[in-house]
N, C-alpha and C positions, 0 to 999 in steps of 0.2 A: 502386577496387581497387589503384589503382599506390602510393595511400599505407599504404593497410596492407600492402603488398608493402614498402614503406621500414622499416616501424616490425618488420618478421615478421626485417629483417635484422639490429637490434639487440635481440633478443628472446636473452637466458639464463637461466641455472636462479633464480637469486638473483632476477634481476627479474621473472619469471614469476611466484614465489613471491608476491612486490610486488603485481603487479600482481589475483594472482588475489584476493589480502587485500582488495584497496581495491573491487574488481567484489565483494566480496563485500559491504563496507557498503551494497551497491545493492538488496539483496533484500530481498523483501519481512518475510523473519522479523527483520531488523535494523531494518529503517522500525517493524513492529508494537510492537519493544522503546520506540522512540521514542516510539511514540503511549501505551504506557500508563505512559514515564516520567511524560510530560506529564498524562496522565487520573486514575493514579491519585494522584501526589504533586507534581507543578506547578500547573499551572492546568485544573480541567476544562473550563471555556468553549473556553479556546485548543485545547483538544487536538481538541474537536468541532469545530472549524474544521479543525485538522489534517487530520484523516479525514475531513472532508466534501471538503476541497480534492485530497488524496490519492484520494479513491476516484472522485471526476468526472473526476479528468486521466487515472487507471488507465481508465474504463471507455472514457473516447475515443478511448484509445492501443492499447484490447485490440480496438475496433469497428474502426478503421483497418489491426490487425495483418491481421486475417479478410476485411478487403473487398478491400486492397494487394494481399496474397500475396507479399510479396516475400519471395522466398528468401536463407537466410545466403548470406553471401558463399561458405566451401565449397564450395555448391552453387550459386552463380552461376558459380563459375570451381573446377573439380574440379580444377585444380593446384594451388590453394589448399589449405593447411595452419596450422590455427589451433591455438592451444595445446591439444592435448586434455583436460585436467583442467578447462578452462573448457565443452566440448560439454554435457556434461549439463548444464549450467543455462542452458543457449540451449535452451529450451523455444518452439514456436509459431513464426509469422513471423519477419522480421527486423526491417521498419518496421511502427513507430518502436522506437529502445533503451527500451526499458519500467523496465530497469535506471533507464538516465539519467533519464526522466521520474518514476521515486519518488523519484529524490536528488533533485530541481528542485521537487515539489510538498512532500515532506514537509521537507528540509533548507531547500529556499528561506521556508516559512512559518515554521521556527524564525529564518530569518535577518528574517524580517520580525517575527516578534513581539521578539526579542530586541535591542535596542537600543547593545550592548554590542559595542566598536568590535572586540575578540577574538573575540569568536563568530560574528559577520557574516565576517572573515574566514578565518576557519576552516570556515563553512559553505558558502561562495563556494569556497576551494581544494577540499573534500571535493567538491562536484558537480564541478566541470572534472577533477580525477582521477579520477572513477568513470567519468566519460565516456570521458573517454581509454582507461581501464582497457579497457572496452568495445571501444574499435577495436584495442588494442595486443593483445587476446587472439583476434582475428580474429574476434571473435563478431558487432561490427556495422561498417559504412560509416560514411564520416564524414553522408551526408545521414543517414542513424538514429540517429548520435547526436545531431545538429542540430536534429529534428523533436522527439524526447523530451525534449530541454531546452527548447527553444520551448512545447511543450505543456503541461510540467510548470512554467513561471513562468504562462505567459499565462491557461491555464484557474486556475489556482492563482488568481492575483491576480483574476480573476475571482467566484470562488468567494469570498475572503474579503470581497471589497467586502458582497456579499448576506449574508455571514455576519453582518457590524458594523453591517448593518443593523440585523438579527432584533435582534442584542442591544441596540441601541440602541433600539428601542421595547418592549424589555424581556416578549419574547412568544417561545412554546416554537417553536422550528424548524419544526414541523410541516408548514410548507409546503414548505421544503428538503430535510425526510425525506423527503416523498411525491415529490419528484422524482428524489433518488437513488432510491427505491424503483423508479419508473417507469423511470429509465434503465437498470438492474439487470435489471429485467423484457424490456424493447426488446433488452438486447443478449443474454438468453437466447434471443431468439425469434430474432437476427440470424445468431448461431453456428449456432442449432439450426439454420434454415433452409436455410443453406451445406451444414451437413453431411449434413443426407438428403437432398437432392441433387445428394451426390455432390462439389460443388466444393472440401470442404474434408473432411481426415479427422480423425479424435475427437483425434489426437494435440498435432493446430492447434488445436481446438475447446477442449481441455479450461482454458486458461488463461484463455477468456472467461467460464466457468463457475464458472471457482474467483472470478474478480474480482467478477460479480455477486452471489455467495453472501456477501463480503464489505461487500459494497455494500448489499445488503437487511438481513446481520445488524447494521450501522450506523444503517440508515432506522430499524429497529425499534428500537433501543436508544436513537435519537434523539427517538423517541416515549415511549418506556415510561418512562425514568429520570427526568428531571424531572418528572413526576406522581406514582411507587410509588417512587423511594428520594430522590431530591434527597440529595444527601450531599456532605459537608466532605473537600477536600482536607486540609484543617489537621490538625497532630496532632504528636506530636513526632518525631523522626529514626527511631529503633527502629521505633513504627510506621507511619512509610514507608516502613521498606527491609521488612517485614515485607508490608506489602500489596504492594508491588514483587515478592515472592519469589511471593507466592497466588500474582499475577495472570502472571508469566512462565513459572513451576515447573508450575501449576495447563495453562495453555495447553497446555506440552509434554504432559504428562498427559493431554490431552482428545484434542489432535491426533493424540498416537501408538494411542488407544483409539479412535478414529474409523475411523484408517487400517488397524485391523484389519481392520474392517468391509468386505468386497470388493465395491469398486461397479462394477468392472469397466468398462461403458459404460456406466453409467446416470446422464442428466443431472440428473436431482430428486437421487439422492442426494449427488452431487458437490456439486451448490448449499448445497443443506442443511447439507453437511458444513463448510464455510467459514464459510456463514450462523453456526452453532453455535458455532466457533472464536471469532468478532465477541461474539457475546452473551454469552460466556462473560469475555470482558473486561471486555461493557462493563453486565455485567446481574449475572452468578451472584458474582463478586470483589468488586464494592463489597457487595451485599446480604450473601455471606460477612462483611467487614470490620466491615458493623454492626451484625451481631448476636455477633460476637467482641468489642466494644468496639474495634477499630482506625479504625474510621470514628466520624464523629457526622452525622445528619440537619442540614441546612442548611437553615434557613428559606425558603420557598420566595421567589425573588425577580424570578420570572415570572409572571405573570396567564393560571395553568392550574389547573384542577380537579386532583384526587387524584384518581386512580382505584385 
Protein backbone atom coordinates (compact mmCIF):
# COMPACT_ATOMS: atom_id res chain seq x y z
CA UNK A 1 0.00 0.00 0.00
CA UNK A 2 2.88 2.60 0.88
CA UNK A 3 3.77 2.56 -2.82
CA UNK A 4 0.65 3.20 -4.23
CA UNK A 5 0.37 5.85 -1.34
CA UNK A 6 3.72 7.31 -3.36
CA UNK A 7 2.43 7.18 -6.81
CA UNK A 8 -1.60 8.53 -5.48
CA UNK A 9 0.98 11.67 -4.50
CA UNK A 10 1.96 12.31 -8.04
CA UNK A 11 -1.28 11.54 -9.41
CA UNK A 12 -3.24 14.98 -11.82
CA UNK A 13 -5.86 15.59 -14.01
CA UNK A 14 -3.75 15.21 -17.35
CA UNK A 15 -2.10 12.13 -16.05
CA UNK A 16 -5.10 10.41 -14.82
CA UNK A 17 -6.33 11.10 -18.15
CA UNK A 18 -2.94 9.10 -19.21
CA UNK A 19 -3.09 6.76 -17.23
CA UNK A 20 -6.82 5.69 -17.43
CA UNK A 21 -6.18 5.56 -21.70
CA UNK A 22 -3.40 3.02 -21.34
CA UNK A 23 -5.49 0.76 -18.25
CA UNK A 24 -7.82 0.97 -20.91
CA UNK A 25 -5.74 -0.96 -23.66
CA UNK A 26 -5.84 -3.70 -20.80
CA UNK A 27 -9.66 -4.65 -21.45
CA UNK A 28 -10.87 -7.19 -22.65
CA UNK A 29 -13.04 -5.41 -25.56
CA UNK A 30 -9.41 -4.02 -26.91
CA UNK A 31 -7.60 -7.55 -26.48
CA UNK A 32 -10.93 -9.17 -28.52
CA UNK A 33 -10.10 -6.07 -31.31
CA UNK A 34 -6.70 -7.78 -31.42
CA UNK A 35 -7.74 -11.30 -31.77
CA UNK A 36 -10.02 -10.65 -34.71
CA UNK A 37 -7.31 -8.31 -36.33
CA UNK A 38 -5.30 -11.25 -36.15
CA UNK A 39 -8.38 -14.01 -37.13
CA UNK A 40 -10.00 -12.41 -39.51
CA UNK A 41 -7.07 -10.59 -41.71
CA UNK A 42 -3.42 -11.70 -40.34
CA UNK A 43 -2.97 -14.99 -39.55
CA UNK A 44 -5.95 -17.42 -38.53
CA UNK A 45 -3.51 -20.29 -37.08
CA UNK A 46 -1.68 -17.47 -34.96
CA UNK A 47 -4.85 -15.76 -33.78
CA UNK A 48 -6.16 -19.59 -32.32
CA UNK A 49 -3.05 -19.63 -30.51
CA UNK A 50 -3.90 -16.04 -29.35
CA UNK A 51 -7.12 -17.02 -27.80
CA UNK A 52 -6.34 -20.23 -26.74
CA UNK A 53 -3.27 -18.77 -24.78
CA UNK A 54 -5.47 -15.70 -23.79
CA UNK A 55 -8.39 -17.67 -22.56
CA UNK A 56 -6.13 -20.47 -20.20
CA UNK A 57 -4.15 -17.57 -18.50
CA UNK A 58 -7.96 -15.59 -18.10
CA UNK A 59 -9.45 -18.71 -16.69
CA UNK A 60 -6.51 -19.35 -14.09
CA UNK A 61 -6.47 -15.69 -13.10
CA UNK A 62 -10.41 -15.62 -12.87
CA UNK A 63 -10.14 -19.23 -10.50
CA UNK A 64 -7.45 -17.58 -8.36
CA UNK A 65 -9.56 -14.01 -8.19
CA UNK A 66 -12.71 -16.44 -6.44
CA UNK A 67 -10.46 -18.78 -4.33
CA UNK A 68 -7.72 -15.54 -3.07
CA UNK A 69 -10.52 -13.06 -2.18
CA UNK A 70 -8.30 -10.50 -1.96
CA UNK A 71 -9.88 -7.17 -1.68
CA UNK A 72 -8.98 -3.67 -3.80
CA UNK A 73 -6.76 -1.97 -2.09
CA UNK A 74 -9.75 0.78 -1.04
CA UNK A 75 -11.13 -1.80 0.91
CA UNK A 76 -7.98 -3.17 2.39
CA UNK A 77 -7.11 0.24 3.69
CA UNK A 78 -10.61 2.74 3.63
CA UNK A 79 -8.20 5.81 3.67
CA UNK A 80 -7.25 4.77 0.57
CA UNK A 81 -8.59 6.87 -2.33
CA UNK A 82 -8.09 5.48 -5.90
CA UNK A 83 -9.00 7.43 -9.13
CA UNK A 84 -12.68 7.10 -9.38
CA UNK A 85 -13.24 7.01 -13.03
CA UNK A 86 -11.07 3.96 -12.94
CA UNK A 87 -13.80 1.98 -9.83
CA UNK A 88 -15.99 0.74 -12.23
CA UNK A 89 -13.90 -1.27 -14.16
CA UNK A 90 -12.31 -2.88 -11.08
CA UNK A 91 -14.97 -5.42 -11.44
CA UNK A 92 -14.30 -8.88 -8.90
CA UNK A 93 -11.33 -9.50 -6.55
CA UNK A 94 -8.19 -7.89 -6.75
CA UNK A 95 -5.47 -10.82 -7.23
CA UNK A 96 -4.25 -11.24 -9.68
CA UNK A 97 -4.50 -7.72 -12.27
CA UNK A 98 -6.54 -9.52 -14.89
CA UNK A 99 -5.96 -6.19 -16.76
CA UNK A 100 -2.09 -7.05 -16.71
CA UNK A 101 -2.41 -10.63 -17.26
CA UNK A 102 -4.51 -10.00 -21.07
CA UNK A 103 -1.69 -7.42 -21.97
CA UNK A 104 0.99 -10.25 -21.00
CA UNK A 105 -1.05 -13.20 -22.72
CA UNK A 106 -2.47 -11.52 -25.70
CA UNK A 107 0.31 -8.48 -26.29
CA UNK A 108 3.09 -10.92 -25.08
CA UNK A 109 1.97 -13.66 -27.87
CA UNK A 110 2.00 -10.83 -30.52
CA UNK A 111 5.47 -10.14 -29.27
CA UNK A 112 6.22 -13.72 -29.76
CA UNK A 113 4.79 -14.19 -33.01
CA UNK A 114 6.13 -10.98 -34.42
CA UNK A 115 9.61 -10.98 -35.01
CA UNK A 116 10.08 -7.45 -35.81
CA UNK A 117 12.53 -5.63 -33.51
CA UNK A 118 9.66 -2.31 -33.40
CA UNK A 119 6.80 -4.41 -32.32
CA UNK A 120 8.43 -6.47 -29.66
CA UNK A 121 9.31 -3.26 -28.22
CA UNK A 122 6.44 -1.57 -28.35
CA UNK A 123 4.53 -4.72 -27.05
CA UNK A 124 6.98 -5.04 -24.13
CA UNK A 125 6.60 -1.00 -23.17
CA UNK A 126 2.51 -1.51 -23.68
CA UNK A 127 2.39 -4.42 -20.99
CA UNK A 128 4.73 -2.57 -18.11
CA UNK A 129 2.43 0.60 -18.81
CA UNK A 130 -0.86 -1.02 -18.43
CA UNK A 131 0.53 -2.61 -15.47
CA UNK A 132 1.64 0.47 -13.93
CA UNK A 133 -1.60 2.00 -15.26
CA UNK A 134 -3.11 -0.49 -12.77
CA UNK A 135 -1.34 0.42 -9.44
CA UNK A 136 -1.14 4.27 -10.51
CA UNK A 137 -4.96 4.27 -10.68
CA UNK A 138 -5.14 2.41 -7.06
CA UNK A 139 -7.14 -0.28 -8.57
CA UNK A 140 -4.23 -2.97 -7.98
CA UNK A 141 -1.01 -3.78 -5.49
CA UNK A 142 2.21 -4.19 -6.86
CA UNK A 143 1.93 -8.22 -5.84
CA UNK A 144 -1.39 -8.22 -8.56
CA UNK A 145 0.30 -6.63 -10.82
CA UNK A 146 3.17 -9.13 -10.44
CA UNK A 147 1.07 -12.37 -10.44
CA UNK A 148 -1.06 -11.22 -13.73
CA UNK A 149 2.24 -10.56 -15.56
CA UNK A 150 3.72 -13.79 -14.41
CA UNK A 151 0.58 -15.54 -15.19
CA UNK A 152 -0.12 -14.05 -18.54
CA UNK A 153 3.76 -14.82 -19.97
CA UNK A 154 4.15 -18.11 -18.18
CA UNK A 155 0.77 -19.96 -18.84
CA UNK A 156 0.91 -17.99 -22.19
CA UNK A 157 4.34 -19.63 -23.21
CA UNK A 158 2.90 -22.52 -22.11
CA UNK A 159 -0.10 -22.66 -24.00
CA UNK A 160 1.77 -21.98 -27.28
CA UNK A 161 4.40 -24.64 -26.97
CA UNK A 162 1.24 -27.31 -27.10
CA UNK A 163 -0.33 -25.08 -29.62
CA UNK A 164 3.12 -25.60 -32.31
CA UNK A 165 2.72 -28.69 -31.51
CA UNK A 166 -1.09 -29.42 -32.82
CA UNK A 167 0.15 -27.51 -35.76
CA UNK A 168 3.06 -29.12 -36.36
CA UNK A 169 1.56 -32.55 -36.85
CA UNK A 170 -0.77 -30.93 -38.91
CA UNK A 171 -4.19 -32.17 -36.85
CA UNK A 172 -7.47 -30.10 -35.68
CA UNK A 173 -6.99 -28.79 -32.05
CA UNK A 174 -9.58 -30.76 -30.76
CA UNK A 175 -7.75 -32.08 -27.97
CA UNK A 176 -7.00 -28.34 -26.82
CA UNK A 177 -10.68 -27.34 -27.47
CA UNK A 178 -11.87 -30.16 -25.28
CA UNK A 179 -9.71 -28.88 -22.45
CA UNK A 180 -10.50 -25.27 -22.64
CA UNK A 181 -13.91 -26.55 -22.82
CA UNK A 182 -13.38 -28.50 -19.63
CA UNK A 183 -11.49 -25.74 -17.86
CA UNK A 184 -14.50 -23.35 -18.82
CA UNK A 185 -16.86 -25.86 -17.28
CA UNK A 186 -14.55 -26.52 -13.76
CA UNK A 187 -14.49 -22.81 -13.32
CA UNK A 188 -18.45 -22.58 -13.74
CA UNK A 189 -18.83 -25.08 -11.09
CA UNK A 190 -15.76 -23.39 -9.04
CA UNK A 191 -17.64 -19.77 -8.87
CA UNK A 192 -20.98 -21.39 -8.83
CA UNK A 193 -19.97 -23.37 -5.80
CA UNK A 194 -18.43 -20.35 -3.70
CA UNK A 195 -21.37 -18.50 -4.47
CA UNK A 196 -24.42 -20.64 -3.11
CA UNK A 197 -22.62 -20.93 -0.20
CA UNK A 198 -22.61 -17.96 0.49
CA UNK A 199 -18.44 -17.26 0.32
CA UNK A 200 -18.59 -15.28 -2.54
CA UNK A 201 -21.45 -12.78 -3.92
CA UNK A 202 -22.81 -12.78 -7.93
CA UNK A 203 -20.92 -9.39 -8.14
CA UNK A 204 -17.40 -11.43 -7.58
CA UNK A 205 -18.86 -14.33 -9.30
CA UNK A 206 -20.09 -12.82 -12.37
CA UNK A 207 -16.40 -12.17 -14.21
CA UNK A 208 -15.77 -16.11 -13.84
CA UNK A 209 -18.81 -16.62 -15.83
CA UNK A 210 -18.41 -14.19 -18.38
CA UNK A 211 -14.49 -15.68 -18.93
CA UNK A 212 -15.89 -19.15 -19.21
CA UNK A 213 -18.70 -18.30 -21.60
CA UNK A 214 -15.68 -17.08 -23.66
CA UNK A 215 -13.62 -19.92 -23.18
CA UNK A 216 -16.41 -22.54 -24.30
CA UNK A 217 -17.58 -20.01 -27.35
CA UNK A 218 -13.66 -20.49 -28.49
CA UNK A 219 -13.59 -24.51 -27.61
CA UNK A 220 -16.48 -24.73 -29.91
CA UNK A 221 -15.46 -22.45 -32.74
CA UNK A 222 -12.12 -24.42 -32.29
CA UNK A 223 -13.94 -27.41 -33.22
CA UNK A 224 -16.53 -26.46 -35.79
CA UNK A 225 -14.36 -24.05 -38.18
CA UNK A 226 -11.83 -26.20 -39.50
CA UNK A 227 -14.24 -28.89 -40.65
CA UNK A 228 -17.76 -26.45 -41.86
CA UNK A 229 -15.84 -23.27 -43.26
CA UNK A 230 -11.90 -23.74 -43.32
CA UNK A 231 -11.52 -20.29 -44.88
CA UNK A 232 -8.74 -17.84 -46.36
CA UNK A 233 -7.38 -14.97 -44.62
CA UNK A 234 -6.11 -13.65 -48.09
CA UNK A 235 -7.91 -11.20 -50.18
CA UNK A 236 -7.29 -7.80 -51.04
CA UNK A 237 -7.15 -4.57 -48.38
CA UNK A 238 -10.83 -3.29 -49.05
CA UNK A 239 -11.85 -6.82 -48.29
CA UNK A 240 -10.17 -6.80 -45.05
CA UNK A 241 -11.02 -3.75 -43.49
CA UNK A 242 -14.56 -4.82 -44.79
CA UNK A 243 -14.63 -8.24 -42.79
CA UNK A 244 -12.63 -6.15 -39.97
CA UNK A 245 -15.86 -3.77 -39.83
CA UNK A 246 -18.62 -7.28 -39.95
CA UNK A 247 -16.57 -8.80 -37.45
CA UNK A 248 -16.07 -5.45 -34.73
CA UNK A 249 -19.45 -3.45 -35.97
CA UNK A 250 -21.42 -6.98 -36.17
CA UNK A 251 -19.92 -7.72 -32.30
CA UNK A 252 -21.08 -4.42 -30.94
CA UNK A 253 -24.46 -5.32 -32.54
CA UNK A 254 -24.84 -8.59 -30.91
CA UNK A 255 -23.45 -7.55 -27.58
CA UNK A 256 -25.65 -4.59 -27.01
CA UNK A 257 -28.74 -6.94 -28.35
CA UNK A 258 -27.80 -9.53 -25.91
CA UNK A 259 -27.51 -7.09 -23.00
CA UNK A 260 -30.96 -6.12 -23.59
CA UNK A 261 -31.83 -9.50 -22.57
CA UNK A 262 -32.14 -9.27 -18.55
CA UNK A 263 -30.27 -12.10 -16.90
CA UNK A 264 -30.28 -10.56 -13.88
CA UNK A 265 -28.60 -13.49 -11.64
CA UNK A 266 -28.77 -16.09 -14.00
CA UNK A 267 -25.70 -18.18 -14.58
CA UNK A 268 -26.64 -20.26 -17.90
CA UNK A 269 -27.60 -17.09 -19.41
CA UNK A 270 -24.63 -14.94 -18.50
CA UNK A 271 -22.39 -17.86 -20.04
CA UNK A 272 -24.34 -18.28 -23.03
CA UNK A 273 -24.38 -14.78 -23.49
CA UNK A 274 -20.19 -14.37 -23.82
CA UNK A 275 -20.27 -18.04 -25.25
CA UNK A 276 -22.39 -16.29 -28.27
CA UNK A 277 -20.26 -13.09 -28.36
CA UNK A 278 -16.98 -15.73 -29.19
CA UNK A 279 -18.94 -17.63 -31.93
CA UNK A 280 -20.29 -14.83 -33.43
CA UNK A 281 -16.55 -13.91 -34.23
CA UNK A 282 -15.27 -16.70 -34.78
CA UNK A 283 -18.26 -18.76 -36.68
CA UNK A 284 -21.26 -16.33 -37.90
CA UNK A 285 -18.40 -13.23 -39.64
CA UNK A 286 -16.28 -15.69 -41.57
CA UNK A 287 -19.33 -17.89 -42.91
CA UNK A 288 -21.10 -14.03 -43.50
CA UNK A 289 -17.72 -13.16 -45.54
CA UNK A 290 -18.11 -16.34 -47.72
CA UNK A 291 -21.01 -16.33 -48.88
CA UNK A 292 -20.68 -12.29 -49.65
CA UNK A 293 -17.39 -13.19 -51.59
CA UNK A 294 -15.06 -11.40 -48.86
CA UNK A 295 -13.69 -14.66 -47.72
CA UNK A 296 -12.60 -17.77 -50.19
CA UNK A 297 -12.68 -21.67 -48.60
CA UNK A 298 -9.14 -22.76 -47.87
CA UNK A 299 -8.13 -26.04 -48.70
CA UNK A 300 -8.32 -28.05 -45.99
CA UNK A 301 -4.75 -28.53 -44.62
CA UNK A 302 -5.50 -30.64 -41.54
CA UNK A 303 -6.29 -34.40 -41.62
CA UNK A 304 -10.25 -33.67 -40.36
CA UNK A 305 -13.35 -34.80 -41.85
CA UNK A 306 -16.15 -32.05 -43.11
CA UNK A 307 -18.94 -32.20 -41.17
Amino acid sequence: MEFLRLLAEIRNPALDRIMLAISYLGTPYVMLGIFILFYLIIDKEEAYGIGFSFCFSCLFCQAAKVVARVPRPWNLDTSFEPVPEAVPSATGYSFPSVHTQSAASILGSVFYYNKKRVVRIVTAVLIALIGFSRMYLGCHTPVDVLAGLLAGILISAISWYFWNKVRKERRPPDMLAFFLLAFGILLIFLASALLFNATIDYANAADSFKMAGVSIGLAVAMFVEPRALRFSVEGTILKKILRFAIGLGGLLLVSAAIKAIPTSTSIPLLVIRYALMLLYITLCTPWICLKTGLMETKQAALRTPKI
